[in-house]
C-alpha positions as CSV (number, residue, x, y, z in Angstrom):
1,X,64.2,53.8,-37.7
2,X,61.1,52.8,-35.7
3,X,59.5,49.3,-37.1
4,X,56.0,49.6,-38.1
5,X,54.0,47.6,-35.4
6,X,50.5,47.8,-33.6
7,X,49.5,47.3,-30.1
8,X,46.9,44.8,-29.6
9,X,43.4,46.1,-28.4
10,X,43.2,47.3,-24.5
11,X,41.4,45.0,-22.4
12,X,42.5,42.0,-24.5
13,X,41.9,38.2,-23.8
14,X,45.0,36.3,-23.9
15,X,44.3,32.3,-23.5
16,X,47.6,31.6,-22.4
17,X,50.4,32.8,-19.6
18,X,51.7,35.9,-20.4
19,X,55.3,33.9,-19.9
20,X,54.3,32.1,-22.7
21,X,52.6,34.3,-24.9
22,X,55.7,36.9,-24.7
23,X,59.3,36.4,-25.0
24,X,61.1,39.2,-23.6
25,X,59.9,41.3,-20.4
26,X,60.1,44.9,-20.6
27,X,59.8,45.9,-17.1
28,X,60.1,49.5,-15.5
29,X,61.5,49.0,-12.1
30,X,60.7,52.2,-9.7
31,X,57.0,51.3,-8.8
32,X,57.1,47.4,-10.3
33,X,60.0,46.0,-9.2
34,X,61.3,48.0,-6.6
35,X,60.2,51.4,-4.2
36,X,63.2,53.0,-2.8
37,X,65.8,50.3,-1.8
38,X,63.1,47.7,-1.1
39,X,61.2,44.9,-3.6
40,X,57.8,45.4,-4.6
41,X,56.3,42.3,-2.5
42,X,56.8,38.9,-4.5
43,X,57.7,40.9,-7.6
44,X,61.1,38.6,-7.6
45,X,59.6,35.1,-6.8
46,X,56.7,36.1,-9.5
47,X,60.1,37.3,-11.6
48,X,61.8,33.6,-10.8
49,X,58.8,31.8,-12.3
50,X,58.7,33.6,-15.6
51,X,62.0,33.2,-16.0
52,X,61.5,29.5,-15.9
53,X,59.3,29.4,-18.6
54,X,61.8,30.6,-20.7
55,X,60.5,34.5,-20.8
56,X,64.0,36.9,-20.7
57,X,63.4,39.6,-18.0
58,X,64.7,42.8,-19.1
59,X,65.1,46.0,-16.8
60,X,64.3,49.4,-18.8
61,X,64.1,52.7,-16.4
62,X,63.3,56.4,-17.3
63,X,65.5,57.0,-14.1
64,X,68.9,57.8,-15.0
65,X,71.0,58.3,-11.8
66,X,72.4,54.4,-12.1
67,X,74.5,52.9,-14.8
68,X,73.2,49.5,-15.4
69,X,75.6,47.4,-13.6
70,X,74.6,49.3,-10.4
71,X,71.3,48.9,-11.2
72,X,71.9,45.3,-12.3
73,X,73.6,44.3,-8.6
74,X,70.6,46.1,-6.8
75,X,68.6,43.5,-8.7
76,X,70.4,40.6,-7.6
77,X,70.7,41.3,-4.6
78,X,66.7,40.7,-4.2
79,X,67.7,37.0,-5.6
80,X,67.1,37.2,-9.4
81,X,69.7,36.4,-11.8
82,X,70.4,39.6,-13.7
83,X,73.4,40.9,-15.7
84,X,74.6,44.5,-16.7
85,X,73.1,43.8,-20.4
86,X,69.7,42.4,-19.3
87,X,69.2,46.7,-17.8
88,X,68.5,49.3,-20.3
89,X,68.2,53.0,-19.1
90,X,67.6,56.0,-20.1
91,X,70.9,57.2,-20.0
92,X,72.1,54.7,-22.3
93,X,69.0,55.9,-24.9
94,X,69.9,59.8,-24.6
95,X,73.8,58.7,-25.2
96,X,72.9,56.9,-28.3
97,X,70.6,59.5,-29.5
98,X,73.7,61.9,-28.7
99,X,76.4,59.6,-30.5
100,X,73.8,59.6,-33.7
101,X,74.1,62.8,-34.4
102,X,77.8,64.3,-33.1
103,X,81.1,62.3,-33.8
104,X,83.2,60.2,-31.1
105,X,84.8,62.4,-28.5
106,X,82.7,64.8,-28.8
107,X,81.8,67.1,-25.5
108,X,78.8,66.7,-23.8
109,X,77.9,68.7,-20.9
110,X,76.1,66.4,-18.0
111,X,73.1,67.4,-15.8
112,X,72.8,64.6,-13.9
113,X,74.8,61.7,-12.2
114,X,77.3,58.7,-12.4
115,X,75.1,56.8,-14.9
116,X,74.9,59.7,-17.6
117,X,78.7,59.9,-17.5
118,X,78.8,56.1,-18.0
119,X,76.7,55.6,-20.7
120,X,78.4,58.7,-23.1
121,X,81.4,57.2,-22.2
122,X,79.5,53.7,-23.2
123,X,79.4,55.4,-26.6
124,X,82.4,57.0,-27.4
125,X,81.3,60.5,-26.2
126,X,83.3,62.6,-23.5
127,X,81.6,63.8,-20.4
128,X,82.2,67.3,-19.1
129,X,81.3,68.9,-15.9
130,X,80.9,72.7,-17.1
131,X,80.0,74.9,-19.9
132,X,83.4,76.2,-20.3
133,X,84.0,72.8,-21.9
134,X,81.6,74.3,-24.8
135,X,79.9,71.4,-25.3
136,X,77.9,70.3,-28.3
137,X,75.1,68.8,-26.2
138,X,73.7,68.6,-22.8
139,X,72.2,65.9,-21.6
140,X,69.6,65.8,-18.4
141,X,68.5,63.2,-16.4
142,X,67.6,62.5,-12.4
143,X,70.1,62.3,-9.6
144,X,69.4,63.4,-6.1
145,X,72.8,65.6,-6.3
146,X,71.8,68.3,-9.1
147,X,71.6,71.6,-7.8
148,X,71.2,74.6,-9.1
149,X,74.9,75.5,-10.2
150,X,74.2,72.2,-12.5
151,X,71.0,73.7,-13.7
152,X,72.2,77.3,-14.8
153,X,75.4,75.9,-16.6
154,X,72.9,73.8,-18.6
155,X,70.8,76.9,-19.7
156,X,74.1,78.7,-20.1
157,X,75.6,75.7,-22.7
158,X,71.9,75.6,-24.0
159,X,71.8,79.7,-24.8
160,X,75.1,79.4,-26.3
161,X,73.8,76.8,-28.7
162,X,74.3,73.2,-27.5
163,X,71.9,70.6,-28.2
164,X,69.5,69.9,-25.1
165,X,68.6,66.1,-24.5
166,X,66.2,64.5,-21.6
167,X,66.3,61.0,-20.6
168,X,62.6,61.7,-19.3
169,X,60.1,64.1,-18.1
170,X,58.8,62.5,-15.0
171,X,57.6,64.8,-12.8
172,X,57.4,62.4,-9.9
173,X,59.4,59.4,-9.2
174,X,58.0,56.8,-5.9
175,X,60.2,56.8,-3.1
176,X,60.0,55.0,0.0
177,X,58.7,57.9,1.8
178,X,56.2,58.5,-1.0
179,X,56.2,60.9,-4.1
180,X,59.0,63.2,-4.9
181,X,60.0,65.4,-7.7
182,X,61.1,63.6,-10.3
183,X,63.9,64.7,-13.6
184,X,60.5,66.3,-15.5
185,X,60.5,68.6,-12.4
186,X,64.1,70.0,-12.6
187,X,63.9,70.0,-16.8
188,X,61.2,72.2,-16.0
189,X,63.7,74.5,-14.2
190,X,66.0,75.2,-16.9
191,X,62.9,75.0,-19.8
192,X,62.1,78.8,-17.6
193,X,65.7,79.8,-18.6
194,X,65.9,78.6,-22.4
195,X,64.0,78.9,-25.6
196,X,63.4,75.6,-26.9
197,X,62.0,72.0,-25.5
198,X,64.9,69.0,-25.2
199,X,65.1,66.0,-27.5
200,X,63.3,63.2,-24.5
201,X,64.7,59.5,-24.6
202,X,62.8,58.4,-22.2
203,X,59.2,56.6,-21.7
204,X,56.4,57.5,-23.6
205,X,59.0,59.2,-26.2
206,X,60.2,55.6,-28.6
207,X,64.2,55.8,-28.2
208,X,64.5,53.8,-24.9
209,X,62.3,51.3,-26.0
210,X,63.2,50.9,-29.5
211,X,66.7,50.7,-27.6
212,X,65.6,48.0,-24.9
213,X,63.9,46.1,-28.1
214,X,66.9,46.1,-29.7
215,X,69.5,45.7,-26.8
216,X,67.2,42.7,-25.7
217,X,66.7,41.1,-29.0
218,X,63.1,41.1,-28.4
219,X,60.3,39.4,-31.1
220,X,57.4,39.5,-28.7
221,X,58.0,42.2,-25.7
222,X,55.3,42.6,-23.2
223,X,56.0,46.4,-21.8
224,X,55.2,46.3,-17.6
225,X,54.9,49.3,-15.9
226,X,52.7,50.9,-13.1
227,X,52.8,55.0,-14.8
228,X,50.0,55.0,-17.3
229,X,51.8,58.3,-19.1
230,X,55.0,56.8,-19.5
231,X,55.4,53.3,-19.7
232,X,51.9,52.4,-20.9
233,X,51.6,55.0,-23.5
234,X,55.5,54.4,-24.8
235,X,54.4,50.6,-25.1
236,X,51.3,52.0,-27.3
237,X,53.5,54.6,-29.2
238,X,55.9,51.8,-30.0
239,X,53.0,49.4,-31.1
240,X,53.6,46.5,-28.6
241,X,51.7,44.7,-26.1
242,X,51.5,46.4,-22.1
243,X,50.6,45.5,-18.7
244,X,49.8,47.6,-16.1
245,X,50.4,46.4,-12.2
246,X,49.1,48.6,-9.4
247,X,52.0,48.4,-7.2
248,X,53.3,51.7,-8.2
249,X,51.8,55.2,-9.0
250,X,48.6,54.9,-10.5
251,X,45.8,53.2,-9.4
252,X,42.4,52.0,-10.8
253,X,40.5,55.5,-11.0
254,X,43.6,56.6,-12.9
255,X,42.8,53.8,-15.1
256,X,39.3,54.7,-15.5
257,X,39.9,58.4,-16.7
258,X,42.9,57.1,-19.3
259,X,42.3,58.7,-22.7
260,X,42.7,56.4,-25.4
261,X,46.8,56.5,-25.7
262,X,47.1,55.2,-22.1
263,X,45.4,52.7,-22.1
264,X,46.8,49.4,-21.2
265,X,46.7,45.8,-23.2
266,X,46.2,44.0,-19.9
267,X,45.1,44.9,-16.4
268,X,46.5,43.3,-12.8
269,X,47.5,43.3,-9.2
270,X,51.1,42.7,-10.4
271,X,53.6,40.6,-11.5
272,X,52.3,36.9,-10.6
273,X,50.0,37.6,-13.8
274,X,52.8,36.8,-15.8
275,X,51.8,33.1,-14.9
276,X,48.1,33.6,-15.7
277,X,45.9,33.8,-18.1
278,X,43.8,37.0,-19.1
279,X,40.0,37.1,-19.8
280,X,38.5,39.0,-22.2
281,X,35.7,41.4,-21.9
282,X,31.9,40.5,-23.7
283,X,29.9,43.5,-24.7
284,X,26.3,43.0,-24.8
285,X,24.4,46.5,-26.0
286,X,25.4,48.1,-22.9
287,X,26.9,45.7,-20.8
288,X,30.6,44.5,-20.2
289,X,31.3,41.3,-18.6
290,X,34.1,39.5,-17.5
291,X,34.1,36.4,-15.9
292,X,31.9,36.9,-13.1
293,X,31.1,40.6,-13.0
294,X,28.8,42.7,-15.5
295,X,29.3,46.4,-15.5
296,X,27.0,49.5,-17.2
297,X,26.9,53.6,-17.4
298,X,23.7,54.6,-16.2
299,X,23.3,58.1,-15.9
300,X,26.7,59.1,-15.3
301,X,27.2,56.4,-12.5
302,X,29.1,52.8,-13.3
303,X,26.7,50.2,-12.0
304,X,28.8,46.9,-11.2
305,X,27.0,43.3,-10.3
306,X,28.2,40.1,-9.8
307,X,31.2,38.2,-7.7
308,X,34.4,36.9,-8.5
309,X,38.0,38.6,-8.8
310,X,38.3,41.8,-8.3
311,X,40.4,42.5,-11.5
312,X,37.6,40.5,-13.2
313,X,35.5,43.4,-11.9
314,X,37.8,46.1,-12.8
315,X,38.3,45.0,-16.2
316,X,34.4,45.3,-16.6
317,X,34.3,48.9,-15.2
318,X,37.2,50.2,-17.5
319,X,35.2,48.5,-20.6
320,X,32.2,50.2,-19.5
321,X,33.6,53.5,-18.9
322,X,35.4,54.1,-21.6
323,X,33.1,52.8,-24.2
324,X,30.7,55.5,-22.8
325,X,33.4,58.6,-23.2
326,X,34.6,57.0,-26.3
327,X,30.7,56.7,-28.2
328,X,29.8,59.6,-30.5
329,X,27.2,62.4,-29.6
330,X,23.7,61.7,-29.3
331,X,21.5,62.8,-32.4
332,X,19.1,65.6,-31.0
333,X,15.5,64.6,-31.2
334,X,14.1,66.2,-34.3
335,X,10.7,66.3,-32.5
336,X,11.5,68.7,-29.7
337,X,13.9,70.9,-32.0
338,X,10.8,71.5,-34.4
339,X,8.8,72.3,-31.6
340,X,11.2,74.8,-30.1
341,X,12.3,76.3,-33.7
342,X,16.1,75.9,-33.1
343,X,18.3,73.4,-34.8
344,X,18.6,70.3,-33.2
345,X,22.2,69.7,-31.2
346,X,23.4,66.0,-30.4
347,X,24.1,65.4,-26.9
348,X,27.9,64.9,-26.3
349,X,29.1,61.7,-24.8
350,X,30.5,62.0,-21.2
351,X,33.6,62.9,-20.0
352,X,35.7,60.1,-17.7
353,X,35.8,62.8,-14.7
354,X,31.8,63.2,-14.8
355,X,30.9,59.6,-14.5
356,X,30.7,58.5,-11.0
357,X,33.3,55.6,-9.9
358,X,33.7,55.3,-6.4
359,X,30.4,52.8,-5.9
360,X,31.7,50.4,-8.4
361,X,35.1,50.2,-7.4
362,X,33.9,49.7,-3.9
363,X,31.6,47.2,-5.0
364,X,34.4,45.1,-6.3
365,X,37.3,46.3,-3.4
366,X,39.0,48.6,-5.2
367,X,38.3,51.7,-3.9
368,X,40.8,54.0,-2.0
């Protein structure tokens, strides 16, 4: 059963490390850690540090393709002391989910790869490779080798009445080489052969990280991730603390347009904010500050003054912006609506896409 918690306010001040403040790390990896084979730059030395002062780093991942000791070696190899159990994926989430409803040795057919058939095994479930195993589930997550054989036996299993489980529907993962279609994509492709939606494990759904609270023993967990639809509104879904970095796939416009459920506790360049402090954001009728930078909506148009960090900056913008798309209509003037003989309408707040960003963010170097 999920615990009853609630995320802190977005934009929130914090007046000490986030190392400190936090016990347990909850970090997504493609886009924050790592891209492709490679580290995100600094991510491990800024990873080191927390460590240090005493924060445990755990590894949680929507992507499924990897049982967690592969994952967990990829990791060290890029210097950073991690162990199988420090990794939680989405594999291991959909196989629990799985084991909580069917008995031990039971028959689940995989769409996926190598870590899907570890984690089932992981608890007490028995992979199979085809329908004719008529299996009691399916369960679908990412790996470069699923074709479309894999694909139509899942629909088939699925038609013939077999539970369908997700570990995630992201559409895009970040490669090396740049976006590429991601497990959401290929779910789609059996969703067009089947009558009903799959049970997801993954980010923003709560099972992986009520299972990476859990796994990790966590009080305090500060949820890190780069994808504002997954990891930052599973952090808010789950009622704990976020940070957003911008090493990954979205970036500060993204930020600007969030609607309320996406929207992040803290805002950063990346992971050496785990050693800093956060500011907070004044509002003053209005105008948001932070630090040195005051930002305002102004006839659709974000209007940004000042000097300083450019995060500072940003962190102004986003206050401005979306306490303009969040603020209730505009009472009509009675005046004019007597005049004209019609009933008065209030004038509707704006929307995110209609304010005009790109000054603002260029005015503090954040632009694209």
């Amino acid at each position: 059963m999920t615990k009853e918690r609630t995320a802190p306010e977005p934009l929130s001040a914090c007046d000490e490390a986030l190392a400190s403040r936090y016990d347990v790390a909850l970090l997504d990896l493609d886009g924050v850690v790592y891209v492709g084979p490679d580290p995100v730059p600094d991510a491990p030395e800024n990873l080191r540090k927390a460590a240090k002062e005493g924060m445990r780093i755990g590894f949680i991942t929507n992507n499924a393709s990897r049982p967690a000791t592969i994952v967990a070696e990829h990791l060290a190899s890029f210097g950073l002391d991690v162990l199988a159990d420090d990794v939680v994926t989405s594999a291991q989430a959909a196989a629990k989910l799985v084991a909580s409803e069917f008995p031990k040795g039971s028959p689940v057919l995989v769409v996926g790869g190598e870590g899907l058939y570890v984690a089932l095994e992981e608890y007490g479930l028995t992979p199979v490779r085809s329908s004719d195993g008529h299996p009691v589930a399916v369960v679908q997550g990412f790996h470069p080798d699923v074709n479309w054989v894999m694909l139509a036996d899942g629909a088939h299993a699925i038609n013939e009445g077999a539970k369908w489980y997700a570990t995630n529907l992201d559409l895009t993962i970040p490669t090396a080489a740049g976006k590429a279609p991601g497990n959401g994509t290929l779910v789609q492709a059996i969703r067009a052969a089947v009558d009903v939606d799959p049970v997801v494990a993954g980010k923003p759904e709560p099972p992986l990280l009520e299972t990476s609270i859990e796994r990790l023993e966590a009080k305090r967990p500060l949820m890190i991730g780069d994808r504002l639809d997954s990891d930052i509104e599973g952090a808010n879904k789950v009622g704990i603390a976020s940070l957003w970095v911008a090493t990954g796939v979205n970036d500060a416009y993204d930020l600007a347009r969030a609607p309320k459920n996406q929207r992040p506790t803290y805002v950063a360049a990346g992971l050496g904010a785990l050693a800093e402090k956060q500011p907070g954001v004044t509002v003053d009728g209005g105008k948001h500050t932070c630090e040195g930078w005051t930002a305002e909506v102004v006839n659709n148009a974000v209007t940004v003054k000042g000097e300083g960090e450019p995060y500072d900056g940003l962190r102004a913008i986003l206050s401005a912006v979306w306490a303009a798309v969040d603020a209730p209509a505009e009472p009509a003037k009675a005046a004019k609506a007597t005049a004209r003989g019609r009933r008065p309408r209030p004038k509707p707040a704006p929307t995110a896409d209609s304010i005009a960003l790109d000054a603002a963010l260029h005015r503090i170097g954040l632009d694209k």
